[in-house]
PDB file of N, CA, C and O in Angstrom:
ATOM      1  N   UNK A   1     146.585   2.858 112.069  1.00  0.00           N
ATOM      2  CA  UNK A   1     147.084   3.827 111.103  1.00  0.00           C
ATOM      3  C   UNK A   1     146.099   3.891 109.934  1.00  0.00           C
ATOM      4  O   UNK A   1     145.863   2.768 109.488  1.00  0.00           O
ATOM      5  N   UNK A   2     145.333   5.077 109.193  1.00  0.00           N
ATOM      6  CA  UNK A   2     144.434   5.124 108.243  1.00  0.00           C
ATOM      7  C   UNK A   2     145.805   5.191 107.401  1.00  0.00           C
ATOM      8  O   UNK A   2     146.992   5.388 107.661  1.00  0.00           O
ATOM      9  N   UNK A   3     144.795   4.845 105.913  1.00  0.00           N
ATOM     10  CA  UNK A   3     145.115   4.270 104.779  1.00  0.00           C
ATOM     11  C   UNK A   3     145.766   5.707 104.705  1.00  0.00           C
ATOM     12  O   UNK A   3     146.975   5.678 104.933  1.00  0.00           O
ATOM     13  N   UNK A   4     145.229   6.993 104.433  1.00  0.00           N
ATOM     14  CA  UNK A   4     146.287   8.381 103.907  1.00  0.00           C
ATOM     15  C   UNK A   4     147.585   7.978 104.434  1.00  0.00           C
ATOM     16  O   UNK A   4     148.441   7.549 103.660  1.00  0.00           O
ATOM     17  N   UNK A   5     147.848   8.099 105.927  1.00  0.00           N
ATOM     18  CA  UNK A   5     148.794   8.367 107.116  1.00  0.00           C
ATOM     19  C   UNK A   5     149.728   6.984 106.099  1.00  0.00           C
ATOM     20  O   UNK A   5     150.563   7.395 105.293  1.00  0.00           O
ATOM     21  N   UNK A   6     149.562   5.800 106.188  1.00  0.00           N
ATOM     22  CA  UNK A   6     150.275   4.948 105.102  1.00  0.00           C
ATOM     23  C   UNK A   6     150.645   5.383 103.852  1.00  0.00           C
ATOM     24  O   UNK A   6     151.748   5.254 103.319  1.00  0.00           O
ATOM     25  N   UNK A   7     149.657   5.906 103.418  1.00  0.00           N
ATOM     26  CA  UNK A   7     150.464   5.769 101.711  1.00  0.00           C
ATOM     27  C   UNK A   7     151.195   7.742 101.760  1.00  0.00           C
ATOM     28  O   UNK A   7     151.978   8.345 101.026  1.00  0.00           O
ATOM     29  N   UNK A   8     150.436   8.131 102.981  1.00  0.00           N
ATOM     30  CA  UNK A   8     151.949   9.425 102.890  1.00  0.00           C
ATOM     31  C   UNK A   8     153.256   9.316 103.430  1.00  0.00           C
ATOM     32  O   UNK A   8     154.259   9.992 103.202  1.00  0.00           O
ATOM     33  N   UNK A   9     153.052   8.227 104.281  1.00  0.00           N
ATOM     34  CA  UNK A   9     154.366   7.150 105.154  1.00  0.00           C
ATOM     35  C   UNK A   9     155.259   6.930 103.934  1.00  0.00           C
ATOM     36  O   UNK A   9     156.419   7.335 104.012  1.00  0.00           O
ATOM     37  N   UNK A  10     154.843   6.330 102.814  1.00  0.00           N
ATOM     38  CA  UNK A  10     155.188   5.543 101.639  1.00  0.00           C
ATOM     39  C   UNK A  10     155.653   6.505 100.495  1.00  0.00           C
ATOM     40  O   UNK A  10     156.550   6.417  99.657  1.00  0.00           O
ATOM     41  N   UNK A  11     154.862   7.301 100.728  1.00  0.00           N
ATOM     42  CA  UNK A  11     155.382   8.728  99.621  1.00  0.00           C
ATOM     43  C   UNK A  11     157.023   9.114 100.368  1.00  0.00           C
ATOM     44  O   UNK A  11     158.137   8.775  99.970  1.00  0.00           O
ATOM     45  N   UNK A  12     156.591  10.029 101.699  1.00  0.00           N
ATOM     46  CA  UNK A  12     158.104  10.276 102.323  1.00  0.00           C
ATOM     47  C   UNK A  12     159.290   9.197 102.548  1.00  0.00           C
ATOM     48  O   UNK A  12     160.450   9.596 102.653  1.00  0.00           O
ATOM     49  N   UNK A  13     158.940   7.684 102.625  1.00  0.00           N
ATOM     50  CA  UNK A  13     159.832   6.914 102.623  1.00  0.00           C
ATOM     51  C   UNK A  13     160.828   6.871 101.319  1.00  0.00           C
ATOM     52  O   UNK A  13     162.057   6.887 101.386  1.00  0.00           O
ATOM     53  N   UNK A  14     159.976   6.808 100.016  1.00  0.00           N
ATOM     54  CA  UNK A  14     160.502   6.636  98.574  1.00  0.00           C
ATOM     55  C   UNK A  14     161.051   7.713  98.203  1.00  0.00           C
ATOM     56  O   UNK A  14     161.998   7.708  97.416  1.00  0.00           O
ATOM     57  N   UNK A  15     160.597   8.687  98.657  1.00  0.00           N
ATOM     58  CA  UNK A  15     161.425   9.686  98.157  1.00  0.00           C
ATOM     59  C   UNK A  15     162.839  10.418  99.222  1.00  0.00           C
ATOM     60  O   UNK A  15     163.841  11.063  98.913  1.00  0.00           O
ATOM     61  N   UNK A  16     162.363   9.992 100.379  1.00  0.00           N
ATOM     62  CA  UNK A  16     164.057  10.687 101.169  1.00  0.00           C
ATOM     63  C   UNK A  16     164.689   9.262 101.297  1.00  0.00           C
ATOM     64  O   UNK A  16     165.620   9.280 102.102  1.00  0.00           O
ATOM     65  N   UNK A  17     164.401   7.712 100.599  1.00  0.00           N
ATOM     66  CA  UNK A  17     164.813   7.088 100.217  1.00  0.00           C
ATOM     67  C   UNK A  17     165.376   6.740 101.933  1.00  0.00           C
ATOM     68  O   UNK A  17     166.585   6.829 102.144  1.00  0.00           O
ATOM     69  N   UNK A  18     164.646   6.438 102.832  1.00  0.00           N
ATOM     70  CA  UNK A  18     164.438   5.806 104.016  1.00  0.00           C
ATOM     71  C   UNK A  18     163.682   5.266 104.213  1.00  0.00           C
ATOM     72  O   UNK A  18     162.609   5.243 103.610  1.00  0.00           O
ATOM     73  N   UNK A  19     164.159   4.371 105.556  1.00  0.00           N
ATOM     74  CA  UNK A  19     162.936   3.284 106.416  1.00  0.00           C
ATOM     75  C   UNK A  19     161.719   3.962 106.355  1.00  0.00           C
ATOM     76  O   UNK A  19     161.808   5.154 106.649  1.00  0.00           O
ATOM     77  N   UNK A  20     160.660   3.573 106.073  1.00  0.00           N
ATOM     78  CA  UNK A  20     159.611   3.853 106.151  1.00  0.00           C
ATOM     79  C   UNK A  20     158.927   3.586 108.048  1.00  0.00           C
ATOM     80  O   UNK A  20     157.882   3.983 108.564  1.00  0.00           O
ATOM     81  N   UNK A  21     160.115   2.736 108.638  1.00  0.00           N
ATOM     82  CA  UNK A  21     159.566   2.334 109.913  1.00  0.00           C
ATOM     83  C   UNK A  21     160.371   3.298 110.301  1.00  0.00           C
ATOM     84  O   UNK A  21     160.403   3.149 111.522  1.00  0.00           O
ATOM     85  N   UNK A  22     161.335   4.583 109.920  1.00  0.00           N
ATOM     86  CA  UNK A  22     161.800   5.537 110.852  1.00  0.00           C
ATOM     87  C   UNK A  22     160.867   6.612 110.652  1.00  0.00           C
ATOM     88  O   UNK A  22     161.402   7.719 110.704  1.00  0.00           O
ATOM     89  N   UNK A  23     159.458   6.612 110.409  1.00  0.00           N
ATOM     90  CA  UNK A  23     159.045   7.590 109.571  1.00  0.00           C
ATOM     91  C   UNK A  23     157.983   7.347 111.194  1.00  0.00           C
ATOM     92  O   UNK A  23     157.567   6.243 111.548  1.00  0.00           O
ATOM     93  N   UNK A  24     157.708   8.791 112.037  1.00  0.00           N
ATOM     94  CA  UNK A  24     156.645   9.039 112.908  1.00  0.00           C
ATOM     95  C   UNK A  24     156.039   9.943 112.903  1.00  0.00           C
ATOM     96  O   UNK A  24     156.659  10.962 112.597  1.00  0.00           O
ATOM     97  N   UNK A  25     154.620  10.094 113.206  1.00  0.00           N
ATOM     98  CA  UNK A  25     153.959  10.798 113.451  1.00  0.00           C
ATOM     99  C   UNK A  25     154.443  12.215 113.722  1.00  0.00           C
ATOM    100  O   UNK A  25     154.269  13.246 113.071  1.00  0.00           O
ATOM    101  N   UNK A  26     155.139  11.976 114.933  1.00  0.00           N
ATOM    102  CA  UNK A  26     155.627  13.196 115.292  1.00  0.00           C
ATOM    103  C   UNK A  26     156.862  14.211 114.965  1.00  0.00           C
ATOM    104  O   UNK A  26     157.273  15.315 115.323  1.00  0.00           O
ATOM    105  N   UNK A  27     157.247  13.010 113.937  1.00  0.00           N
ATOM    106  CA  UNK A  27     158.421  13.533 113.071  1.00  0.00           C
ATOM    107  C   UNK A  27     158.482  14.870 112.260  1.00  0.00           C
ATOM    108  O   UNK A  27     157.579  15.154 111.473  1.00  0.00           O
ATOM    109  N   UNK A  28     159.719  15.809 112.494  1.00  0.00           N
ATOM    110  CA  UNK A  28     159.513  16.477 111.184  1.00  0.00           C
ATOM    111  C   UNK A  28     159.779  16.114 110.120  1.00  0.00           C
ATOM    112  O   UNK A  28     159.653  14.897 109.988  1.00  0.00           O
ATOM    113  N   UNK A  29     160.299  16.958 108.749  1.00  0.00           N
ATOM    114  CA  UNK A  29     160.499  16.567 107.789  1.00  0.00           C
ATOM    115  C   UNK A  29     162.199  16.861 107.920  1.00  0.00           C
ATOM    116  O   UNK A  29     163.066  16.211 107.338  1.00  0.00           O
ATOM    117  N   UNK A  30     162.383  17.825 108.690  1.00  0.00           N
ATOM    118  CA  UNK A  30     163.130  18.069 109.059  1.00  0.00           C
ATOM    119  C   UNK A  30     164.174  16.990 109.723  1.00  0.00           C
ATOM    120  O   UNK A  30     165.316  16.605 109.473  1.00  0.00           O
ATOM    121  N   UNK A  31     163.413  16.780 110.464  1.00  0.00           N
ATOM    122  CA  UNK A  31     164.125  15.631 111.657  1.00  0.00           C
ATOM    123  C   UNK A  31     164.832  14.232 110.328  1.00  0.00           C
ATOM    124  O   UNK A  31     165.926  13.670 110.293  1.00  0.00           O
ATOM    125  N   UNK A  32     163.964  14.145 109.683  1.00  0.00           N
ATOM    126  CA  UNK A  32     163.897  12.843 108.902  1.00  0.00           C
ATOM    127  C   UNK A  32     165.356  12.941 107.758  1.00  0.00           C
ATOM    128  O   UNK A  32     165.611  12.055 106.941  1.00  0.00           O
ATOM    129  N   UNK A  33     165.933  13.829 107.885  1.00  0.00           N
ATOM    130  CA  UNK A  33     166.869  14.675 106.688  1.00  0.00           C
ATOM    131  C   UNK A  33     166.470  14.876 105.666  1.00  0.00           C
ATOM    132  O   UNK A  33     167.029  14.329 104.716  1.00  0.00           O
ATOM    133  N   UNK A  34     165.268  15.801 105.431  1.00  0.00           N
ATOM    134  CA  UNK A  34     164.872  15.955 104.193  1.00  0.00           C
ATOM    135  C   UNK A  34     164.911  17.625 103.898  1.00  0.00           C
ATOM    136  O   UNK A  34     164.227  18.475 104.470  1.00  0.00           O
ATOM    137  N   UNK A  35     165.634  17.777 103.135  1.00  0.00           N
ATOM    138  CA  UNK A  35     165.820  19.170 103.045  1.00  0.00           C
ATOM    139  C   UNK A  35     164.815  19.652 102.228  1.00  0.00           C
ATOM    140  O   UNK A  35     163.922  18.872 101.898  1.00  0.00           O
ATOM    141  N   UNK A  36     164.794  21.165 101.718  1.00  0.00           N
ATOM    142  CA  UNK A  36     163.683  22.039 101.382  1.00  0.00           C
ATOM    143  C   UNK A  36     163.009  21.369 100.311  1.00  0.00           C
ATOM    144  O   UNK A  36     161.857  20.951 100.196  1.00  0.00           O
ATOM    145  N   UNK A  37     164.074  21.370  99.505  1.00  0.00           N
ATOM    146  CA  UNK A  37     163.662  20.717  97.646  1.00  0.00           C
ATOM    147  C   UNK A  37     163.761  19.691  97.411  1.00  0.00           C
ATOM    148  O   UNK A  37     163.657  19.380  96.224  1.00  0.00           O
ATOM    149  N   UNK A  38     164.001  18.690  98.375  1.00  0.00           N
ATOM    150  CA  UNK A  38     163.309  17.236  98.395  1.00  0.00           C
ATOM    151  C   UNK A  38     161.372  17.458  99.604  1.00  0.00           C
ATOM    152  O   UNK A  38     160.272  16.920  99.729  1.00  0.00           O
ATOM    153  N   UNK A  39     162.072  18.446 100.071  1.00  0.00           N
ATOM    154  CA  UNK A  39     160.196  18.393 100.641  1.00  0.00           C
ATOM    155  C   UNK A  39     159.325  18.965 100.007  1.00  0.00           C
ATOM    156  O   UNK A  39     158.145  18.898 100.353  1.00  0.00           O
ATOM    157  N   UNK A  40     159.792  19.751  98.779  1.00  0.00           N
ATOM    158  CA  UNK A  40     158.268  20.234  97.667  1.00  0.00           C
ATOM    159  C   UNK A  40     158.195  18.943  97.220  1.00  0.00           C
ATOM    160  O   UNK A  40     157.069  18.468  97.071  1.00  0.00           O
ATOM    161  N   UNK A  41     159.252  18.208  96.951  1.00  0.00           N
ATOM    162  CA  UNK A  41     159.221  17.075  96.127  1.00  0.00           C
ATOM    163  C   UNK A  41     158.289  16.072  96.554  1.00  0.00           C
ATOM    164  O   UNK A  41     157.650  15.319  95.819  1.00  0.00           O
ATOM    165  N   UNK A  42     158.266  16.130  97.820  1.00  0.00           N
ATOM    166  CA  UNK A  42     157.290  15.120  98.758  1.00  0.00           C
ATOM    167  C   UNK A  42     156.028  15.597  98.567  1.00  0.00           C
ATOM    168  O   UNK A  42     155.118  14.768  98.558  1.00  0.00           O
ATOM    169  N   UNK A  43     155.748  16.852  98.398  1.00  0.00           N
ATOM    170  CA  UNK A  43     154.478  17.594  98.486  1.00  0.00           C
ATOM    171  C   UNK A  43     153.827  17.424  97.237  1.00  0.00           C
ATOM    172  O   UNK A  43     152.607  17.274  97.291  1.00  0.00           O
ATOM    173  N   UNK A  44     154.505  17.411  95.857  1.00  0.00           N
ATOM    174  CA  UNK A  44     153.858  17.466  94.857  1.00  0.00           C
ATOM    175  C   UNK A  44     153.535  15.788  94.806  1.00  0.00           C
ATOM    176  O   UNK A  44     152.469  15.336  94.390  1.00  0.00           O
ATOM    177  N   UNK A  45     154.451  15.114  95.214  1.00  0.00           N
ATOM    178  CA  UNK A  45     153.859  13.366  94.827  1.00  0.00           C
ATOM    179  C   UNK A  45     152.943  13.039  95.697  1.00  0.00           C
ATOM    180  O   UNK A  45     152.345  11.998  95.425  1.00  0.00           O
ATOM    181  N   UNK A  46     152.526  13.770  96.986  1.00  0.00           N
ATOM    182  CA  UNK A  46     151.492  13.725  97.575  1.00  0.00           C
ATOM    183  C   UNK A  46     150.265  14.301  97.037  1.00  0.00           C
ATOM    184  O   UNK A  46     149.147  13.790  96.963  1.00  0.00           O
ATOM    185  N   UNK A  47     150.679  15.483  96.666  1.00  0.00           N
ATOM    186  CA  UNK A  47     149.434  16.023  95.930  1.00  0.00           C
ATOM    187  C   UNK A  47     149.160  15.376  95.051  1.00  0.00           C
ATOM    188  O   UNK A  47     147.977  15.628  94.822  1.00  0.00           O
ATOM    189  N   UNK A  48     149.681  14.306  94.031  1.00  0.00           N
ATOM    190  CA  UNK A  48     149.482  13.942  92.385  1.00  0.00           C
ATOM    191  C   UNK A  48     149.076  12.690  92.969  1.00  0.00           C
ATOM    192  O   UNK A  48     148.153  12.235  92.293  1.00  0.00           O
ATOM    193  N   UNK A  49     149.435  11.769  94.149  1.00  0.00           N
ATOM    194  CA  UNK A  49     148.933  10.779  94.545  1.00  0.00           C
ATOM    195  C   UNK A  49     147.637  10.602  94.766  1.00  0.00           C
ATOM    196  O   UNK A  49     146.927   9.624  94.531  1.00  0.00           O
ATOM    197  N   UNK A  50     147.321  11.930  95.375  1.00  0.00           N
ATOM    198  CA  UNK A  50     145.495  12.251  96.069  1.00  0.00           C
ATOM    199  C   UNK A  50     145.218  12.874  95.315  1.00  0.00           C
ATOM    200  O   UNK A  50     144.242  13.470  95.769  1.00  0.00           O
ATOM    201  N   UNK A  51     145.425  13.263  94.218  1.00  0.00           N
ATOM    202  CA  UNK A  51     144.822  14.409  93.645  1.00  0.00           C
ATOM    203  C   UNK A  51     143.951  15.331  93.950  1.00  0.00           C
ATOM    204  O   UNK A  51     142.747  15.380  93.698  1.00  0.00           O
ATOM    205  N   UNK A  52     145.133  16.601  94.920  1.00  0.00           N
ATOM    206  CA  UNK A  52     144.679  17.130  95.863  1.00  0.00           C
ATOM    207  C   UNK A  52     145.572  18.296  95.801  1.00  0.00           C
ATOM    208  O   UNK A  52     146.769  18.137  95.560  1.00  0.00           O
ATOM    209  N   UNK A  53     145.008  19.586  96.025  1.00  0.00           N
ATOM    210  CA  UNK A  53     146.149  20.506  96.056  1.00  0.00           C
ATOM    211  C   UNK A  53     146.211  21.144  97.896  1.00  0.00           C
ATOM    212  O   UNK A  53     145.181  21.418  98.511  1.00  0.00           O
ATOM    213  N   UNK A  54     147.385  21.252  98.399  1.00  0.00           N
ATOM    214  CA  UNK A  54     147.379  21.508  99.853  1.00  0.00           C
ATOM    215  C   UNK A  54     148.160  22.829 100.194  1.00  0.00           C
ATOM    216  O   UNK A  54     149.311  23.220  99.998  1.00  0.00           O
ATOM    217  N   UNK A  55     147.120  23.304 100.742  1.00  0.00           N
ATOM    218  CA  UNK A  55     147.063  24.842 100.501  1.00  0.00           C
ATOM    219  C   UNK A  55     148.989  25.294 101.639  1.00  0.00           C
ATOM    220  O   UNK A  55     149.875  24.609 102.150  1.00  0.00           O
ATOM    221  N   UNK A  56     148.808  26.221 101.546  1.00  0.00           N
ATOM    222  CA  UNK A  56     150.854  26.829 101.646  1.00  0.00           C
ATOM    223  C   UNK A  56     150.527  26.586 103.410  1.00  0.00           C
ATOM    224  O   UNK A  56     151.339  25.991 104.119  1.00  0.00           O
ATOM    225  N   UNK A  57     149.184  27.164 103.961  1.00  0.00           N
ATOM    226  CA  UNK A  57     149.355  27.374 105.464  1.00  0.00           C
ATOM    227  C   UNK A  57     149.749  25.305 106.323  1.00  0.00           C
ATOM    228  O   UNK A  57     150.159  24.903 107.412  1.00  0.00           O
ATOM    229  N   UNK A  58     149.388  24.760 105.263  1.00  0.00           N
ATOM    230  CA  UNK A  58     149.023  23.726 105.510  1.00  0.00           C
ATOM    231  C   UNK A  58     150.469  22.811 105.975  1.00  0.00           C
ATOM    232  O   UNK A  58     150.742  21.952 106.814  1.00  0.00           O
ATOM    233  N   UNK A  59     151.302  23.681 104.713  1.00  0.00           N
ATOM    234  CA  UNK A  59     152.619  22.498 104.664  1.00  0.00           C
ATOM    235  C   UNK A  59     153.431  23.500 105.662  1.00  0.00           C
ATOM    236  O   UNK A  59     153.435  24.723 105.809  1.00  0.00           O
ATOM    237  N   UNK A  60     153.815  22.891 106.009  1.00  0.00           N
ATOM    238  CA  UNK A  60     155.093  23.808 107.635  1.00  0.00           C
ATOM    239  C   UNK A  60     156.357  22.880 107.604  1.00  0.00           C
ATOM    240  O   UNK A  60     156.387  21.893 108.339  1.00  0.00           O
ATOM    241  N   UNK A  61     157.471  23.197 106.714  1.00  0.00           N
ATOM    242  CA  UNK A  61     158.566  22.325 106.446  1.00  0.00           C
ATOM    243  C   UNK A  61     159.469  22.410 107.634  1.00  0.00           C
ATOM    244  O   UNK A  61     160.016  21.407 108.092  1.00  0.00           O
ATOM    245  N   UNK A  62     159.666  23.920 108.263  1.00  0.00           N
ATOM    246  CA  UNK A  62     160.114  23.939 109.516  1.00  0.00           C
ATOM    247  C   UNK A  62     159.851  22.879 110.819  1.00  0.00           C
ATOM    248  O   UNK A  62     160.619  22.082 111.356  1.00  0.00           O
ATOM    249  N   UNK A  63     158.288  23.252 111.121  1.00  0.00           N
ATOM    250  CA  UNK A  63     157.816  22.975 112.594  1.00  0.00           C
ATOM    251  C   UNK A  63     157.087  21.752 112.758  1.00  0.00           C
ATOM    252  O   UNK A  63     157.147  20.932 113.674  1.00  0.00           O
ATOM    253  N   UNK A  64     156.104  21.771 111.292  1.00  0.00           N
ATOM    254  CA  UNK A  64     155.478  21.026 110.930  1.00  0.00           C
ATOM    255  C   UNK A  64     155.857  19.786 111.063  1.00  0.00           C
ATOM    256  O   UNK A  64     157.053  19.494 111.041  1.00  0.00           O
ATOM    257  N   UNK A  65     154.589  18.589 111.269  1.00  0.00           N
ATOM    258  CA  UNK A  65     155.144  16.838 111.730  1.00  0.00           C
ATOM    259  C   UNK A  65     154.577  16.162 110.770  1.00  0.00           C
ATOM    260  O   UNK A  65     153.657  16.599 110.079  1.00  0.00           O
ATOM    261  N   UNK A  66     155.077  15.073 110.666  1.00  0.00           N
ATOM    262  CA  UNK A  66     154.217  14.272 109.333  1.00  0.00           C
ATOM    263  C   UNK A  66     153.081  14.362 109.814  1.00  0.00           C
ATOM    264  O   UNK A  66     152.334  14.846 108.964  1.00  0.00           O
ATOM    265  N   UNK A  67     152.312  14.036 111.199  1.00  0.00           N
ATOM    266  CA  UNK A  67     151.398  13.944 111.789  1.00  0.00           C
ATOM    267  C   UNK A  67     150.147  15.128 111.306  1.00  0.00           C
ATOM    268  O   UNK A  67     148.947  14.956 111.088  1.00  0.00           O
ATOM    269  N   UNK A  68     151.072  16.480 111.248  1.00  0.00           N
ATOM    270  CA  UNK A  68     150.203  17.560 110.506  1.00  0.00           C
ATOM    271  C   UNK A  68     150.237  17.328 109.214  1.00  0.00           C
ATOM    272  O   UNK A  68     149.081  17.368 108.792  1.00  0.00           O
ATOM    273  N   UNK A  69     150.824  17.154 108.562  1.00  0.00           N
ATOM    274  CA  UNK A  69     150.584  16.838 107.013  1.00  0.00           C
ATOM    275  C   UNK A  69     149.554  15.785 106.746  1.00  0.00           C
ATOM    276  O   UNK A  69     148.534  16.066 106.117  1.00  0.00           O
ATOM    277  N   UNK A  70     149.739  14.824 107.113  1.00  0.00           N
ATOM    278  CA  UNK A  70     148.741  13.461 107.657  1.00  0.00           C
ATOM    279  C   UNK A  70     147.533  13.548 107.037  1.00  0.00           C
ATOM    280  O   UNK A  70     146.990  13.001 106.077  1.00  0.00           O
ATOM    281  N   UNK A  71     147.046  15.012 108.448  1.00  0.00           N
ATOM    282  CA  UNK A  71     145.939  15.297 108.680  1.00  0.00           C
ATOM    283  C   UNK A  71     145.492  16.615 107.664  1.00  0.00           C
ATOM    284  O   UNK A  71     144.289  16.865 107.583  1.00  0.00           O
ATOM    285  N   UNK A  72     146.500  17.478 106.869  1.00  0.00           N
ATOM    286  CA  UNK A  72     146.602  18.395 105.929  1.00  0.00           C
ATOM    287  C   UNK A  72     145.447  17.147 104.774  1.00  0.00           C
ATOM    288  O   UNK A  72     144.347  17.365 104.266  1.00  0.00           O
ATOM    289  N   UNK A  73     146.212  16.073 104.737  1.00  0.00           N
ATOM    290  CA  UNK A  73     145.771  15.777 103.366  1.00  0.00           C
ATOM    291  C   UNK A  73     144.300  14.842 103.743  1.00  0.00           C
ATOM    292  O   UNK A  73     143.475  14.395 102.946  1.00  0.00           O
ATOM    293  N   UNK A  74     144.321  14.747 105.139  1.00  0.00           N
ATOM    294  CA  UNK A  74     142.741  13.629 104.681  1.00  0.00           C
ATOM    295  C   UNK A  74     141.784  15.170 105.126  1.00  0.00           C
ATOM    296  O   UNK A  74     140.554  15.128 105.145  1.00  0.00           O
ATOM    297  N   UNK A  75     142.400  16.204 105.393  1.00  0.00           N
ATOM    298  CA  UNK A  75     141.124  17.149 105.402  1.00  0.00           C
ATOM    299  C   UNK A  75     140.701  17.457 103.683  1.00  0.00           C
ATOM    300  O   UNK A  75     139.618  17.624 103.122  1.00  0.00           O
ATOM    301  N   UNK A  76     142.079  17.438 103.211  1.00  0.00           N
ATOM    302  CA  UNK A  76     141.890  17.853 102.075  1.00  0.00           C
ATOM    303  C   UNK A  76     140.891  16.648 100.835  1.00  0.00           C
ATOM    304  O   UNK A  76     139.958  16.932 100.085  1.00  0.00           O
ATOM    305  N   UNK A  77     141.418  15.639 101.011  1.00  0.00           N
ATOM    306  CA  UNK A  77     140.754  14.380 100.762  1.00  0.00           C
ATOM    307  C   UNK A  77     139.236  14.451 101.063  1.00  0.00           C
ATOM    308  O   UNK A  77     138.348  14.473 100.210  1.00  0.00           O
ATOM    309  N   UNK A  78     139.095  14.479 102.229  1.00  0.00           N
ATOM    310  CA  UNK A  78     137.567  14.453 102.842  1.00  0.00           C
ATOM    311  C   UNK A  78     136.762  15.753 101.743  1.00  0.00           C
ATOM    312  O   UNK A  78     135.834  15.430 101.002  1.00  0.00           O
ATOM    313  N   UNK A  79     137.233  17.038 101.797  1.00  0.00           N
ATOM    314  CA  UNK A  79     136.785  18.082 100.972  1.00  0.00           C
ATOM    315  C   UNK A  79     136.597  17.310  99.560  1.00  0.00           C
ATOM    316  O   UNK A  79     135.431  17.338  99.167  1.00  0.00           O
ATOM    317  N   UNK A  80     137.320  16.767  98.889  1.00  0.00           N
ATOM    318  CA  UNK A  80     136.666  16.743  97.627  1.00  0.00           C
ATOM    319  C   UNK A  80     135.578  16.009  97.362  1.00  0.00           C
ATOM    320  O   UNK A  80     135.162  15.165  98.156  1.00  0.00           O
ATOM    321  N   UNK A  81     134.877  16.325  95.939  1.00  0.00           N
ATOM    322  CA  UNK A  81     133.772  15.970  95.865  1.00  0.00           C
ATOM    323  C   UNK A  81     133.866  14.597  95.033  1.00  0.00           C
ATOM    324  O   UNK A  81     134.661  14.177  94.193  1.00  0.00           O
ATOM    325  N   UNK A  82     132.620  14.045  95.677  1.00  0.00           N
ATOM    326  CA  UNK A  82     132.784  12.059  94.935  1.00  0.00           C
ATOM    327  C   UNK A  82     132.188  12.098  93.757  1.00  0.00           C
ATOM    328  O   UNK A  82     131.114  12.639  93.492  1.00  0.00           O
ATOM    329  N   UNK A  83     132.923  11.496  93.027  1.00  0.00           N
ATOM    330  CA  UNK A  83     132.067  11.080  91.863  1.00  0.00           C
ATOM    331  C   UNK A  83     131.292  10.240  91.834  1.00  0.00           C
ATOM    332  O   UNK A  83     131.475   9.129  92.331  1.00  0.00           O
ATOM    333  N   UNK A  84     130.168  10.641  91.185  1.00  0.00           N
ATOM    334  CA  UNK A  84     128.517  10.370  91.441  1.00  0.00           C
ATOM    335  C   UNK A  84     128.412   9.284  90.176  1.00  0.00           C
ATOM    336  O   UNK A  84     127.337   8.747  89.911  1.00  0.00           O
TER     337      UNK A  84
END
């Protein structure tokens, strides 16, 4: 498991205030009982965690799996620029 895929494990655990070991890959957000306005909620402490903004096509609260979000944020991660 990379370090993002963990500490976004850790974001969605604290905040829908569940097992973090019920939390899968292939999970939705959905599946997990997290309704709409606890999942911006997930989105912005993800974003403020990485300090990262993740663009609308990215987040899919419907269909979408943690697994895509996962990978939403280390693309997004990877994109920014390092300080030199």
């Amino acid at each position: 498991m990379s370090n993002v895929q963990q500490e976004v494990f850790e974001i969605i655990s604290k905040q829908a205030k569940i097992d973090i070991g019920t939390i899968k890959a292939e999970s939705t957000l959905k599946d997990l009982g997290i309704a709409s306005l606890d999942a911006i909620e997930v989105i912005f402490d993800i974003e403020e965690h990485f300090n990262i903004n993740l663009p609308n096509e990215d987040v899919d609260f419907e269909g979408g799996t943690v697994g895509d979000l996962v990978a939403a944020v280390e693309r997004q991660v990877a994109q920014k620029p390092t300080d030199s």
